[in-house]
Legacy VTK file of the C-alpha trace (Angstrom):
# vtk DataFile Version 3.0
C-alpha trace
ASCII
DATASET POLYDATA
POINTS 247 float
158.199 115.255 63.185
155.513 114.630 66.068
152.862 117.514 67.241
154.157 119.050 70.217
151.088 119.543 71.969
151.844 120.125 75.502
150.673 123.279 75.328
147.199 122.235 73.913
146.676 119.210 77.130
147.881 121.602 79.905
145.158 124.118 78.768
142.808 121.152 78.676
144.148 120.241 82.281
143.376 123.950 83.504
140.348 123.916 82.194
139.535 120.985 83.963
140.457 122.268 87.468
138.273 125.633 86.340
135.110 123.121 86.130
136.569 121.146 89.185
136.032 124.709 91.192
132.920 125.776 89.458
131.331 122.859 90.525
132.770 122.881 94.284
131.628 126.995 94.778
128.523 125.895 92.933
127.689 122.797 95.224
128.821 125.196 98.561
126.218 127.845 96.886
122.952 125.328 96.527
123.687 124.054 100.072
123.364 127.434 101.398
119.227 126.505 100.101
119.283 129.687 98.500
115.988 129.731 96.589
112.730 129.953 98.098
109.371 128.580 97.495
106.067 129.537 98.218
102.615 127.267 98.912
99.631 129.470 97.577
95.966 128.103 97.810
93.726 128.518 95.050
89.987 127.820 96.291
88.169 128.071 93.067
90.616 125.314 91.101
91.379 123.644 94.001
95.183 123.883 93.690
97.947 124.713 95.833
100.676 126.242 93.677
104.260 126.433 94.347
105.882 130.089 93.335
109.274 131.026 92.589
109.931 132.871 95.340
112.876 135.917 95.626
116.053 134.542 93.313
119.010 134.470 94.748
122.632 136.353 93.202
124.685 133.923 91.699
128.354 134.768 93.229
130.467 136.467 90.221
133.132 133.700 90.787
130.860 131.580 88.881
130.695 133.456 85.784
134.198 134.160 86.467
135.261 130.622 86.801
133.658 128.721 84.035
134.531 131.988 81.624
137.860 130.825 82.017
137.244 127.136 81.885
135.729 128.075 78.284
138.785 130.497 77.565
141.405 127.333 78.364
139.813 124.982 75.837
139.268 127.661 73.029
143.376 128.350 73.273
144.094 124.945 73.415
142.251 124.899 69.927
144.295 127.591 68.756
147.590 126.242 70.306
146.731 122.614 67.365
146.344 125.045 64.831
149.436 126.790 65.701
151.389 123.399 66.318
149.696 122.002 62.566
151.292 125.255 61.117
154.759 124.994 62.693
155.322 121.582 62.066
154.430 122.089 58.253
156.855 124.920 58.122
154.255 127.880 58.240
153.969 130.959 60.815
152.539 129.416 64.098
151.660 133.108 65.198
148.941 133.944 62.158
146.739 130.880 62.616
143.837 130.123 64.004
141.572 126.861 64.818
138.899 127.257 62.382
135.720 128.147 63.822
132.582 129.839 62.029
128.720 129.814 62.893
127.382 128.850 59.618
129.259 126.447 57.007
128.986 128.731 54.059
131.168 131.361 56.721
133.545 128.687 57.297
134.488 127.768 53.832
134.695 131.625 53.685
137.177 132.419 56.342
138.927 128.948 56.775
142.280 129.871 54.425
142.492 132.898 56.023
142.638 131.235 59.621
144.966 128.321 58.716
147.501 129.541 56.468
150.845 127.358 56.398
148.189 124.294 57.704
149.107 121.118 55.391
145.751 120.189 53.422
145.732 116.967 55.699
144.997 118.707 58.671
142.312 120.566 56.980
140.783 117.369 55.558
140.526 116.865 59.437
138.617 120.617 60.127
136.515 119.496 57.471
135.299 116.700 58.837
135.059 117.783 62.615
132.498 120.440 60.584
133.196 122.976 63.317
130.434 125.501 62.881
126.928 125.920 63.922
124.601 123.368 62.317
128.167 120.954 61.533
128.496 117.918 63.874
131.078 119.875 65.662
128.454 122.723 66.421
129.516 122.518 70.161
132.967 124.325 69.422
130.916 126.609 68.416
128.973 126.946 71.384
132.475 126.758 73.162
133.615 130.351 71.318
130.607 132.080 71.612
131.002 130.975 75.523
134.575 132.191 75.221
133.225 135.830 73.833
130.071 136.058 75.985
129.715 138.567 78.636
130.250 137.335 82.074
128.213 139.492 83.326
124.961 137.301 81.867
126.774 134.752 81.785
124.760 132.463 84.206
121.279 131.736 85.200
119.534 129.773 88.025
117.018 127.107 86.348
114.936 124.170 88.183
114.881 121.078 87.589
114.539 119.852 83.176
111.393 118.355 83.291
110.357 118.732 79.842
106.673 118.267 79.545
103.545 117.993 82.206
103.727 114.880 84.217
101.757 113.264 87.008
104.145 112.251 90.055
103.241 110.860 93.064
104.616 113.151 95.784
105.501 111.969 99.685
105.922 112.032 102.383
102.815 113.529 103.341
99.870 112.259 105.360
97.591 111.927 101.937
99.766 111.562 98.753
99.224 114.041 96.359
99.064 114.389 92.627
102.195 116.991 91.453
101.379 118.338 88.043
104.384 119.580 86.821
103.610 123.092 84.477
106.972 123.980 82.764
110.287 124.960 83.213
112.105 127.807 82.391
115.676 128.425 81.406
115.738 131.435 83.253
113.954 131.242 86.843
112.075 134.840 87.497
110.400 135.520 90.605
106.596 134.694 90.566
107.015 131.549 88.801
104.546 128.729 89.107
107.188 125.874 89.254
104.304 123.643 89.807
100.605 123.025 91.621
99.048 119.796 93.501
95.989 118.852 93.900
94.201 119.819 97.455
95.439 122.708 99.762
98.549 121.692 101.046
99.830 124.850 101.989
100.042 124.725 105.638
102.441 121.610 105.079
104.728 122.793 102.150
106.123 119.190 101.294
106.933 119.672 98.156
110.765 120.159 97.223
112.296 121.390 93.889
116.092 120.954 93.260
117.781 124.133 91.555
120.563 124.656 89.675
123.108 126.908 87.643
122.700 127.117 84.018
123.884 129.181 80.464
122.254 132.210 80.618
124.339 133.091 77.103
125.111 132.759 74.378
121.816 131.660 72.825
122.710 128.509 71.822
123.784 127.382 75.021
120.724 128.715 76.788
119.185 126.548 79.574
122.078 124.008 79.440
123.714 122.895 82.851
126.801 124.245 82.967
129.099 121.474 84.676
127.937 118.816 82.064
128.020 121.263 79.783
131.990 122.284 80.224
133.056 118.478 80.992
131.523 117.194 77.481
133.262 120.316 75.846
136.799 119.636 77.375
136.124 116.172 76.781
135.839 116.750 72.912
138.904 119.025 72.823
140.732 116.402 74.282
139.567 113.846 71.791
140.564 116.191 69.026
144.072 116.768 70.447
144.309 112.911 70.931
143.640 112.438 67.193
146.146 115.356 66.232
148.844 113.878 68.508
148.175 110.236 66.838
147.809 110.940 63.154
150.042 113.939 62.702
LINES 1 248
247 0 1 2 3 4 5 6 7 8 9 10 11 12 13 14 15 16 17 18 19 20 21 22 23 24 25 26 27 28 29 30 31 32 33 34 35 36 37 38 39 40 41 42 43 44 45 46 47 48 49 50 51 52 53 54 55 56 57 58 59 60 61 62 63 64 65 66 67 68 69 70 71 72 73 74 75 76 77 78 79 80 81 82 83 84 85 86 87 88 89 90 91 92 93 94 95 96 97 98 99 100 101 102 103 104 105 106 107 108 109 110 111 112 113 114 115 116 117 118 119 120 121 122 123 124 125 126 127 128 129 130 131 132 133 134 135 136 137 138 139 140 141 142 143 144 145 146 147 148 149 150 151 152 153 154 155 156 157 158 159 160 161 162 163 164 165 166 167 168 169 170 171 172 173 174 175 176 177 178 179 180 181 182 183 184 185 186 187 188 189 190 191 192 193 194 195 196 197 198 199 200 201 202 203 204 205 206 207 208 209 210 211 212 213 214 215 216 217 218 219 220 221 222 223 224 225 226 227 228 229 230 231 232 233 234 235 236 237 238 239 240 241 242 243 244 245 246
């Protein structure tokens, strides 16, 4: 008999439309040009540095919205394992998509979680390796999203540049050099985003793009959330897909 998995695609769908709206309120929030930057002089290494001026609150809808985009693809995890259980004559109510952050906890708890679940399907667990450090370390990621508090759920970050890089900056009536410092996960106030050679701080030319990031959990830290949430619902769907096909 066929996997019903209805269930498991219209949380997928949901989750969709969650990221859909987080990235709508979040494009309506950055167009507000919430975050401000400030031109500072510095005579004696002939700088002008840009500073991280007063952060912004992120809206709670955010947090809100991609908490439940994270909470949709976790149950539509569970709703396979449930489904794997049911159609092998088990108790779809007692079973659980296996999930662990290290391997060893995995093997540990994995009976326990998918009891009635043919040895097939778990063949399949197996191989996703769904645990921190696995190949499928981002589900993972995706249920420590699902238990993280929404309260710190979210922070603002600049733009990834990874290491310090000499740009060209315009338009300006003398391009200047733009040595970019670091970036932060977590933008703080007082924050030298960047500096340029010269004093360029009665013309403040110099733009930086912002954006909404993880805050938590840990290993999700720093990541862009919209890119983020679309991989993760992509490779729910990909595991329902192979489910759907092969069971």
């Amino acid at each position: 008999m066929a996997l019903e998995l209805t269930g498991a695609r219209l949380k997928i769908e949901r989750a969709k439309k969650h990221i859909s709206d987080f990235d709508k309120e979040r494009l309506a929030f950055l167009a507000t040009d919430p975050y401000v930057t400030i031109a500072k002089f510095d005579s004696e290494s002939n700088v002008t540095q840009s500073i991280m001026g007063p952060l912004p609150i992120l809206p709670d809808s955010l947090a809100t919205i991609a908490g439940d985009a994270a909470q949709n693809l976790r149950t539509a995890l569970d709703y396979i394992a449930a489904e794997l259980a049911r159609n092998n004559g088990g108790d779809p109510t007692k079973v659980y998509f296996p999930i662990a952050e290290s391997a060893d906890k995995y093997k540990a708890e994995l009976n326990g979680k998918t009891k009635g679940v043919s040895s097939e399907a778990i063949k399949v667990f197996d191989r996703i390796e769904p645990y921190d450090g696995g190949n499928g370390r981002l589900l993972w990621a995706l249920h420590t999203l699902n238990n993280a508090d929404k309260h710190r759920l979210l922070v603002s970050v600049g733009s990834n540049i990874a290491r310090t890089v000499q740009l060209t900056m315009g338009p300006s009536p003398v391009p200047r050099t733009f040595s970019a410092l670091m970036l932060a996960p977590g933008l703080e106030e007082g924050y030298i985003l960047g500096e340029v050679e010269g004093n360029t701080e009665p013309n403040n030319y110099i733009k930086f793009s912002f954006d909404i990031a993880f805050g938590e959990p840990e290993i999700l830290e720093g990541e862009y959330v919209v890119p983020t949430l679309t991989y993760m619902a992509g490779m729910v769907e990909s595991i329902v897909n192979y489910f759907a096909t092969n069971f």
